[in-house]
N, C-alpha and C positions, 0 to 999 in steps of 0.2 A: 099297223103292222110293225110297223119299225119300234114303238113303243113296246111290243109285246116282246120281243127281239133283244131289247134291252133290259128289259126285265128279267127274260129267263138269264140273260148273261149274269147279271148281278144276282140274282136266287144263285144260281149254279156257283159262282163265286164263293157267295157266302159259306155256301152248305158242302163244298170241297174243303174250306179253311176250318169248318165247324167238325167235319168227320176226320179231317186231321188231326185236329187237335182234341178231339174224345180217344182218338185211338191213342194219341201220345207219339207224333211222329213229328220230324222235322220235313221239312219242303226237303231233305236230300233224301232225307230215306225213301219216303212218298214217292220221292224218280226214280229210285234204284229200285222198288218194288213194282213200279209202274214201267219200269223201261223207258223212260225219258230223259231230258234234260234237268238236272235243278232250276234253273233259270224258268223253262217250260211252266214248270209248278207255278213258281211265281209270276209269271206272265195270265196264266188261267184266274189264280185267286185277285188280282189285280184288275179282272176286265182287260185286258191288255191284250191276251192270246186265247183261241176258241180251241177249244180241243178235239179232236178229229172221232168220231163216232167211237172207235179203239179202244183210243184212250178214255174215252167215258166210260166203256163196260168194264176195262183192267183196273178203274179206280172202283166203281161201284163193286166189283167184285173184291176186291183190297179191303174195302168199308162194308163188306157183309152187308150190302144193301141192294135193292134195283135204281136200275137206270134212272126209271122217273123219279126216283125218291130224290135222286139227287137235283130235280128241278122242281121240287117242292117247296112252296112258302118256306125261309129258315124258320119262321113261328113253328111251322105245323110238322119240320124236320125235331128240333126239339123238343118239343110234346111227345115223340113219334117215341124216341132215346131218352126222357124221362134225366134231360138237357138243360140247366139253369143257362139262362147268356149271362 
């Protein structure tokens, strides 16, 4: 459990820093769109800070995507968006 836990933490990492930076955004714009902290951003793409249910949906709606998309394999994020790494 705790492995899975950790996995989706680091997927989710991943694929909030990968939709950021497809959209062309800095970690401050990303909080001022999202209503958070900058630091916040950084704390999430870090594995550092969990983001509160909210803030998942006002980022996935930001990133024109679903929820779950954003706990998808980053592989299968970027196949998804046609996404070189």
């Amino acid at each position: 459990m705790a492995q899975d836990y950790e996995r989706l933490r680091v997927q989710l990492a991943e694929n909030i820093r990968l939709m950021r930076r497809v959209k062309n955004l800095t970690q401050e714009q990303l909080a001022l769109m999202a209503e958070v902290d900058r630091t916040y951003v950084s704390q999430i793409e870090r594995c550092t800070g969990n983001p509160s249910l909210l803030v998942l949906c006002k980022l996935a709606n930001i990133f024109g995507i679903t929820t779950d998309q954003l706990l998808i394999e980053p592989t299968a994020l970027q196949q998804m968006l046609h996404v070189e790494s």
